[in-house]
C-alpha positions as CSV (number, residue, x, y, z in Angstrom):
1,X,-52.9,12.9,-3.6
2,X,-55.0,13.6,-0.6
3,X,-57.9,11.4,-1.7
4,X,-55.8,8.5,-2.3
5,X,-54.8,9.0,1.2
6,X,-57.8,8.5,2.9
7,X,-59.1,5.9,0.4
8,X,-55.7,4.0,2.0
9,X,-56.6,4.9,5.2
10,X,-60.3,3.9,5.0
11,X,-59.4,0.6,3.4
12,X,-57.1,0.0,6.3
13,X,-59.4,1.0,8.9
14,X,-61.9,-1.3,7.2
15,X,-59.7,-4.8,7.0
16,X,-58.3,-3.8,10.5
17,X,-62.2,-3.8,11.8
18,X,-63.0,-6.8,9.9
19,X,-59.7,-8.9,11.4
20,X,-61.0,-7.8,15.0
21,X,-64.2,-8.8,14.5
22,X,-62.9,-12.1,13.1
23,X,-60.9,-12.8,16.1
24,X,-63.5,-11.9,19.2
25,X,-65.1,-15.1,18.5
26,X,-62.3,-16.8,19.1
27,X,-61.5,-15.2,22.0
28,X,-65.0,-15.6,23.5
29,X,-64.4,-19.7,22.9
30,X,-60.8,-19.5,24.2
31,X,-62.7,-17.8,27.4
32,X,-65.5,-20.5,27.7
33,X,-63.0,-22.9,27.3
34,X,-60.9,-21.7,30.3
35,X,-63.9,-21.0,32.2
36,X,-65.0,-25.1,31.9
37,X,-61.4,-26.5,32.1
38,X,-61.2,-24.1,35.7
39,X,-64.5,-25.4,36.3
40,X,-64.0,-29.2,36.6
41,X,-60.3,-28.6,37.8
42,X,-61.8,-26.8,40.8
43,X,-65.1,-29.3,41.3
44,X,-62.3,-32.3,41.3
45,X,-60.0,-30.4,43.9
46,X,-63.4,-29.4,46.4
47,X,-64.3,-33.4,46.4
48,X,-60.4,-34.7,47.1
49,X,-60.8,-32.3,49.2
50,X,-63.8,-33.6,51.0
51,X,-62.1,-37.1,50.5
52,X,-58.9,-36.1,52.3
53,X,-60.8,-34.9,55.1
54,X,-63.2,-37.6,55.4
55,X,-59.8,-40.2,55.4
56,X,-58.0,-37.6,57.7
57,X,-55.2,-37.6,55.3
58,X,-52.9,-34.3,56.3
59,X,-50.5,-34.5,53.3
60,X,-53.3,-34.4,50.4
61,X,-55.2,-31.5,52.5
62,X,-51.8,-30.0,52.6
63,X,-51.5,-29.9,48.9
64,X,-54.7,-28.6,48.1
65,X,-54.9,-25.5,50.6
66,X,-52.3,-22.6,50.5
67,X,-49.5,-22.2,53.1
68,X,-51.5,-18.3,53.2
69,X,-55.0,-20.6,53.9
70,X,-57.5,-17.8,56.2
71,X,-60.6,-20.6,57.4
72,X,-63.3,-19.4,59.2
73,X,-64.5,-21.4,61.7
74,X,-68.3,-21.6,63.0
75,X,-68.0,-19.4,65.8
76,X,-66.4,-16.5,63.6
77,X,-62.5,-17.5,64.8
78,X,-59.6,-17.9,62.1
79,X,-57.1,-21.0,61.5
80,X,-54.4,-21.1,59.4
81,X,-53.5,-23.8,57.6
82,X,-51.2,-25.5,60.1
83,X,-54.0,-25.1,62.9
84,X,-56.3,-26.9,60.7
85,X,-54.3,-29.3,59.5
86,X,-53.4,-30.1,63.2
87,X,-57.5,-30.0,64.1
88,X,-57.7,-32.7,61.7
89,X,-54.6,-34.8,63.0
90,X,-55.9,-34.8,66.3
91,X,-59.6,-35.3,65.5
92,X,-62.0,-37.9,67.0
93,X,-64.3,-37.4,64.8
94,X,-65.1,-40.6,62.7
95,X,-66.6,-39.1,59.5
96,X,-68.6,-42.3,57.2
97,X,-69.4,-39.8,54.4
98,X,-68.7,-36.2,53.5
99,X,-70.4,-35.2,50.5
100,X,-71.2,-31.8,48.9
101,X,-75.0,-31.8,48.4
102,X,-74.6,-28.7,46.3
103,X,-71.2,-27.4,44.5
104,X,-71.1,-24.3,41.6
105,X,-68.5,-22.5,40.6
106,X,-67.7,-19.5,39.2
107,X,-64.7,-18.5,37.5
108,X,-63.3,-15.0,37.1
109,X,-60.1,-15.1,35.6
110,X,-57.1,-16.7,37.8
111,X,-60.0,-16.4,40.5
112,X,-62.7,-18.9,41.1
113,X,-65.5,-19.1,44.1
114,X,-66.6,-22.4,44.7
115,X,-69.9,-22.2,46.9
116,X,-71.9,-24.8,47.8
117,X,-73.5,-27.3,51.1
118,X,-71.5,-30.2,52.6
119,X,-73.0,-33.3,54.5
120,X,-71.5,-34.5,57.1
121,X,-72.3,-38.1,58.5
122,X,-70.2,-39.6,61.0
123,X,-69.9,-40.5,65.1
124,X,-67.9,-37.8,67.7
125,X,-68.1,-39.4,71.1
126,X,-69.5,-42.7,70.5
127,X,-72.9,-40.6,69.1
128,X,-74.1,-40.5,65.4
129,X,-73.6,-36.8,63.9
130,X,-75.2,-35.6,61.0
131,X,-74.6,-31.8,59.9
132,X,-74.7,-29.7,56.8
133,X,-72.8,-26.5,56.3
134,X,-72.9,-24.1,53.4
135,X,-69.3,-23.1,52.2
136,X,-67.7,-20.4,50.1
137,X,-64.1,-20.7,49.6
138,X,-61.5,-18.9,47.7
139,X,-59.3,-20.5,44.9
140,X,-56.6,-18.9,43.1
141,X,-54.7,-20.0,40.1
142,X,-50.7,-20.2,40.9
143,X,-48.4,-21.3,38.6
144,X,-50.8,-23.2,36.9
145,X,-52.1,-25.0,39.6
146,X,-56.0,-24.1,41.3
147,X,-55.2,-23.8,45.1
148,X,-57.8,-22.1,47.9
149,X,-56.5,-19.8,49.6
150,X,-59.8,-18.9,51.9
151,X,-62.6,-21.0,53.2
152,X,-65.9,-20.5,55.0
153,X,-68.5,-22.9,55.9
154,X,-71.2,-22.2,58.2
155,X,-73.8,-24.9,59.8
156,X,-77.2,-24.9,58.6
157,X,-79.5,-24.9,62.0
158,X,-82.9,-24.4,59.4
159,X,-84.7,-26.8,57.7
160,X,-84.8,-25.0,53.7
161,X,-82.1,-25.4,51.5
């Protein structure tokens, strides 16, 4: 009776091993999947993003950044998103193209990390301004929607990349 116990027990171990192993793969492709799909859902948002700024348009910028937004400015100093929002309202700045030069992202569950260098083309003052930045900001995935929820862009003052 023992032995015909652990022939049943063996034989279950065995098909239970062999239906896990059948299923990782298709874990692994459900992961990759995700990983792309949050990919290109993020890349669009970072360039309607760049749109919205460039256009000065408050209420798309609005839905892309999180009423908890943390941005860091250049000199170190925090805005929320209301003070940014407002910077951009009130801005002089007359941007003719804003255009990431570099964008990856990586994807870590509900948490992706776009990182990457803007250009920045445009007249402040009556005078022709060009400036790069590279930026790192924060997305989240809420609800089933990719939101950012922490930016950082600091100027590049050198000449590599």
């Amino acid at each position: 009776m023992k032995s015909i116990r652990c022939w049943i027990v063996n034989r279950w171990s065995v098909a239970l091993c062999t239906l896990a192993l059948l299923c990782v793969p298709a874990v692994l492709v459900h992961a990759q999947d995700y990983d792309a799909a949050a990919r290109d859902q993020v890349i669009a948002l970072e360039k309607a993003w760049n749109q919205a700024y460039k256009a000065g348009d408050t209420k798309a910028l609005a839905a892309i950044l999180d009423n908890s937004l943390i941005l860091v400015e250049d000199d170190g100093s925090l805005k929320t998103k209301s003070e940014f929002l407002a910077s951009v309202k009130s801005s002089s700045g007359n941007e003719e193209q804003v255009a990431p030069e570099s964008l990856t992202v990586r994807v870590f569950g509900n948490t992706a990390i776009a990182i990457g260098v803007i250009a920045v083309k445009g007249t402040k003052g009556g005078k022709s301004v060009v400036h790069r930045e590279r930026f790192i900001d924060t997305w989240i995935n809420k609800n089933g929607s990719w939101i950012c929820i922490a930016t950082d862009a600091t100027p590049i003052t050198h000449s590599g990349s």
